[in-house]
C-alpha positions in Angstrom: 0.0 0.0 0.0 2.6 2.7 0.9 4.3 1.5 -2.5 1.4 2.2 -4.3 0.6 5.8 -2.5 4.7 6.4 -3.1 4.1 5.3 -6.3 1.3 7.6 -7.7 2.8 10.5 -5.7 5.9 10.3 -7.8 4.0 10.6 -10.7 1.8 13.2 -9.7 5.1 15.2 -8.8 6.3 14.5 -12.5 3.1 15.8 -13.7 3.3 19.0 -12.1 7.2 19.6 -12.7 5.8 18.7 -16.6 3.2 21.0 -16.4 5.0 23.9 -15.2 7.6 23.4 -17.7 7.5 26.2 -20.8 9.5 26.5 -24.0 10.9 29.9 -24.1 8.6 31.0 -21.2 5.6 29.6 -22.6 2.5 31.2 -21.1 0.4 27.6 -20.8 1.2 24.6 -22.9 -0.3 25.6 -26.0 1.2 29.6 -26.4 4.0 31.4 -25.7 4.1 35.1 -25.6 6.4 37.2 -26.4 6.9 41.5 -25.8 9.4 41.8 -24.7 13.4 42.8 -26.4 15.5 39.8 -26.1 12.8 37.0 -26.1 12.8 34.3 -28.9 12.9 35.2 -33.2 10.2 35.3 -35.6 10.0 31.7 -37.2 7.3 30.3 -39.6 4.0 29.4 -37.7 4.4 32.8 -35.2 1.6 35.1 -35.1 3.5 38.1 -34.7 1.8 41.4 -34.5 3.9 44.2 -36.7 3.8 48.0 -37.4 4.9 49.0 -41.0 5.3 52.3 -43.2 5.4 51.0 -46.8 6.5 53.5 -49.5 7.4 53.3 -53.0 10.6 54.0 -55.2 9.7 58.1 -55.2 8.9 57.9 -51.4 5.2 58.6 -51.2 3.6 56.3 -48.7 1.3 53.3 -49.9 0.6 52.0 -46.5 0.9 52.3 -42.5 -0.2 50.4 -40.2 1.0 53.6 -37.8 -1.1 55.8 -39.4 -4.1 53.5 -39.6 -3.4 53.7 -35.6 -3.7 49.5 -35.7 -0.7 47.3 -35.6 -1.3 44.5 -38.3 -1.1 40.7 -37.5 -0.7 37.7 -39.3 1.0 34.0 -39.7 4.9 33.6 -40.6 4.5 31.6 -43.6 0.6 30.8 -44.1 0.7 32.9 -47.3 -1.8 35.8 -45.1 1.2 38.6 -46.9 3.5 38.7 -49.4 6.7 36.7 -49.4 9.3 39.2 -49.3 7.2 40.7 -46.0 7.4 37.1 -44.6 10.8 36.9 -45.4 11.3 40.3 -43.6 10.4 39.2 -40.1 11.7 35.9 -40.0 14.8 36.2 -37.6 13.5 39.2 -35.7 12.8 39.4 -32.3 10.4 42.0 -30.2 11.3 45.5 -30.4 13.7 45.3 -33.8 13.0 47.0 -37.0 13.9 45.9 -40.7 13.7 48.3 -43.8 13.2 46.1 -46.6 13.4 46.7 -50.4 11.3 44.2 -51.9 11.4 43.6 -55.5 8.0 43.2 -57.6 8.8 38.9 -58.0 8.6 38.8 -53.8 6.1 41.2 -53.8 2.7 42.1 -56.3 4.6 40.6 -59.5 5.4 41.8 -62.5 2.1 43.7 -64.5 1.1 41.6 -67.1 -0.9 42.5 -70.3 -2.9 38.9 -69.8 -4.2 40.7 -66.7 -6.3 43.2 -68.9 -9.5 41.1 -70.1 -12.7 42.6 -72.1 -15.8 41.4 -70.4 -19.2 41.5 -71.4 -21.4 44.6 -70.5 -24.8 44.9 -69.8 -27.9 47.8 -70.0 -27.8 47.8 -66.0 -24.1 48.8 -65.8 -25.0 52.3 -67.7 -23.2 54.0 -64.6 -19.5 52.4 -65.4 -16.7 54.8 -66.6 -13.1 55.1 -67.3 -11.2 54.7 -64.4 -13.9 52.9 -62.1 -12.4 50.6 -59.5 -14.8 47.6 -59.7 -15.4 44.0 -58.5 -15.5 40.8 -60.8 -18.0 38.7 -59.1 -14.8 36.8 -57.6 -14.4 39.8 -55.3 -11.0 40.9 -57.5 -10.8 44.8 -57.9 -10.2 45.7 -61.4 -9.8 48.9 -62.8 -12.3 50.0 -65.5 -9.8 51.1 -68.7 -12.4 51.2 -71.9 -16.0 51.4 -71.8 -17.8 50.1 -75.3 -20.7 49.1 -76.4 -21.3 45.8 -75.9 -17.8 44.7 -73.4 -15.4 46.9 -71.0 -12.0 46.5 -70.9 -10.4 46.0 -67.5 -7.3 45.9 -65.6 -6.9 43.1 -62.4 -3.3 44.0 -62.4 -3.3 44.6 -58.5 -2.4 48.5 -58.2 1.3 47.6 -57.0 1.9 45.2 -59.9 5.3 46.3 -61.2 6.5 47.8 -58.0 9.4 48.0 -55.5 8.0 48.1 -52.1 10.1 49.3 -48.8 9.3 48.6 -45.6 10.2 49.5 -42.2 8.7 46.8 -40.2 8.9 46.7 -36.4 8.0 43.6 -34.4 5.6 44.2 -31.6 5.1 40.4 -30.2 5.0 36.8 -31.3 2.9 34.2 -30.4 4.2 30.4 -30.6 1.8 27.8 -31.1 
């Protein structure tokens, strides 16, 4: 009897020293939290919540989370951004900052003439004109280029097809799975 008391107390003790072990000071046993300088690096599978300025070659400002006043979040390598912004965070930790020139192959792609298609239009789209940001039925913006009579010609380039993009990306926290 006191082997079998001795016996389940041991493992009860294991379970506890178990359960109050973390991996990189793991909040419970399925997150760990980081925000705080020094803690572990950005790897794929993080939720890491970022603030960016994104500008263009000439300098104007495409994006910012800071100005938006919202830090943007996502998943290292789930395909949620582009790759080069992936590729930006991995290896940083809470608090650093990377500017990033990201080339148009990592980023929106090239443009591409195959992305300018003629669809059909109808009597009930009388109030479409030149340079109308519209929706295939898909949910894909497309710009409106040529209005005729029977078709429109339209662009589903995204806007920053062709484009350098440069980032200054600082990492707020991660969150391990």
């Amino acid at each position: 009897m006191l082997k079998r008391h001795l016996m389940f107390s041991m493992i009860a003790l294991a379970l506890v020293v178990a359960g109050c072990s973390s991996d990189e000071g793991a909040a419970d046993a399925g997150t760990a939290l980081s925000t705080t300088a020094g803690g572990f690096m950005v790897q794929d599978g993080d939720l890491v919540e970022v603030h960016y300025d994104g500008t263009l070659d000439d300098g104007s400002t495409f994006d910012s989370s800071r100005e938006r006043g919202t830090p943007y979040t996502f998943t290292v390598g789930a395909g949620e951004v582009i790759p080069g912004f992936d590729d930006a965070v991995r290896g940083l930790k809470v608090g650093e900052t990377r500017t990033v020139r990201i080339e148009p192959a990592d980023a929106y792609g090239e443009r591409s003439e195959e992305n300018v298609v003629e669809v059909p239009y109808g009597p009930d789209q009388s109030d479409v004109a030149v340079g109308d940001e519209v929706y295939l039925n898909t949910g894909q913006p497309a710009v409106v280029l040529e209005v005729n009579d029977d078709t429109v010609l339209l662009d589903v380039n995204h806007s920053l097809a062709g484009e350098a993009l440069t980032f200054s990306i600082e990492v707020l926290a991660i969150t391990r799975p």
